[in-house]
N, C-alpha and C positions, 0 to 999 in steps of 0.2 A: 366170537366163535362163528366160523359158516360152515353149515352144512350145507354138502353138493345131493341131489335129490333126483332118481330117473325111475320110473315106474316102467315097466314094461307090459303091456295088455293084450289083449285081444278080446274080439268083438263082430257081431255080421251088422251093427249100423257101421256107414262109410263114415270114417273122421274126415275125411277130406268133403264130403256134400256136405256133413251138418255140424259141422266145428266142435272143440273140443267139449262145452258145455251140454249139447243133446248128445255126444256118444258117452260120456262120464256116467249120464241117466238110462243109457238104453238098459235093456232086462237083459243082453245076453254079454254086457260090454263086464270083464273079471279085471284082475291084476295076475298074470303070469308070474313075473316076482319083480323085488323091489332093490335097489342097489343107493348109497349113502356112502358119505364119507365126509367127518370133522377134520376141518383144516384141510391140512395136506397130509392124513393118513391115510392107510388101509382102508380098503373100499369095501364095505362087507354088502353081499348080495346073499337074497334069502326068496322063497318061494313062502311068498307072506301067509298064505292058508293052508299051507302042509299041516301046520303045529311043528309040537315037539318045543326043548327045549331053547336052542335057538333061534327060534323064530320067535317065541316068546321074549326071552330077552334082547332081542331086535330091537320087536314093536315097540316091549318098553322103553328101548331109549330113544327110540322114535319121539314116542309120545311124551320122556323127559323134556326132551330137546324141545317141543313144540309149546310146553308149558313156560320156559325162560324165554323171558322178555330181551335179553339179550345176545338170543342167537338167533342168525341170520340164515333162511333155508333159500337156497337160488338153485335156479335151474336150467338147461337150456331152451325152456320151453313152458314158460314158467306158470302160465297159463292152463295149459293142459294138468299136469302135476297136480297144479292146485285143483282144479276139479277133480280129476281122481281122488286126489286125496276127502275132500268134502264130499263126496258124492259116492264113492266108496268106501275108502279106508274107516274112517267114521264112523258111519253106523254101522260098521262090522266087529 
């Protein structure tokens, strides 16, 4: 199984001077919302800190997804992604 994974953010550190790893970390740097899709389905997008019930059920299958060992999460940028996700998503 792969998941497709794009986080959308905003933030006042510049990702472009200090690469994706210090803007992940900065205090003002959020997740606007978050977009995924297994396989080749439906691409569900969700504004990950609103709440509510879809967003819940989201994350949780997010976070299914992230606990099987044999699913594959890729991205176009796969790098940045992964830091958001570690450096936010995580401990939130």
């Amino acid at each position: 199984m792969i998941v497709s994974l794009d986080f959308e953010t905003r933030s006042e550190v510049d990702l472009i001077k200090c690469g994706a790893w210090a803007y992940s970390v900065g205090p003002s740097t959020d997740i606007l919302c978050t977009a995924y899709a297994i396989d080749d389905g439906e691409v569900e997008c969700f504004r990950i800190f609103d709440g509510g019930y879809t967003v819940q059920k989201s994350v949780g299958r997010l976070a299914e997804l992230a606990r099987d060992d044999s699913v594959i999460f890729c991205a176009y940028n796969v790098g940045f992604e992964f830091a958001i996700w570690h450096n936010i998503l995580v401990p939130r």
